[in-house]
N, C-alpha and C positions, 0 to 999 in steps of 0.2 A: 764834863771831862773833855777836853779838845784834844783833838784826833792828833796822832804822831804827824811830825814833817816829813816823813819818807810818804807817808798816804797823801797829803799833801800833792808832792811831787807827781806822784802816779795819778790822783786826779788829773792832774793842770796835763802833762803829756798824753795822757790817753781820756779817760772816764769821763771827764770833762768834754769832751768831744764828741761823745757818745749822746752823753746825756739833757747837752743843753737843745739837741733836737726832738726831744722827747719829752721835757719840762714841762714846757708851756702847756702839754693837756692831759699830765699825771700831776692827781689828787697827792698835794702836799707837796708840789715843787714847784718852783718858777724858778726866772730868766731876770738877771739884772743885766742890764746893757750899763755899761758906761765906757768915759775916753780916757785913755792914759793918760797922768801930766803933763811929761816931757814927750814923747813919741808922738801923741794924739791919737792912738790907731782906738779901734774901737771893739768891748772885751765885751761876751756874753757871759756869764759864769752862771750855773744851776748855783739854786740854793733850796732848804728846805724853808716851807712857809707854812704859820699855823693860824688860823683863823683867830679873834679871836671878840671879844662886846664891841671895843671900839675901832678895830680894825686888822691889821695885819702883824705875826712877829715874823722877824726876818732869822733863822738860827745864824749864830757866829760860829764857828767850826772852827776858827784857825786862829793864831796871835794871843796875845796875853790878856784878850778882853771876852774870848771863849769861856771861860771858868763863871761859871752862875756862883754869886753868893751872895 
C-alpha cells in the first residue's frame, strides 16, 4: 500500500533529516546517495532495506510503482 503524499511531504521536510543520520547503522534501513538531474546537488534519502538469497530489496514507498501485485 504506498503511503499518502502529505507523509511524503513531512518525510522530505523534516523525518527525512532526522533519519538519514541514523540509517546507516539501524537494522533494516539505509542510505541511497544520489545527484539531482538538472541541479546536480546531491540527495541522501533513508529507505527501508530487506535482505534477502540473492541480495538486497530496496522498498518503494512513494509513486505509482509502490503497489506490489
Amino acid at each position: 500500500m504506498p503511503i499518502p503524499r502529505i507523509v511524503g511531504r513531512w518525510n522530505k521536510v523534516g523525518l527525512n533529516r532526522v533519519t538519514r543520520h541514523i540509517a546507516p547503522w539501524m537494522p533494516g534501513l539505509g542510505v541511497v546517495v544520489h545527484r539531482g538531474r538538472r541541479s546536480g546537488r546531491v540527495y541522501q534519502t533513508p529507505v527501508n532495506v530487506f535482505a534477502t538469497e540473492d541480495g538486497y530489496v530496496v522498498a518503494l514507498t512513494y509513486g505509482p510503482d509502490a503497489e506490489l501485485g
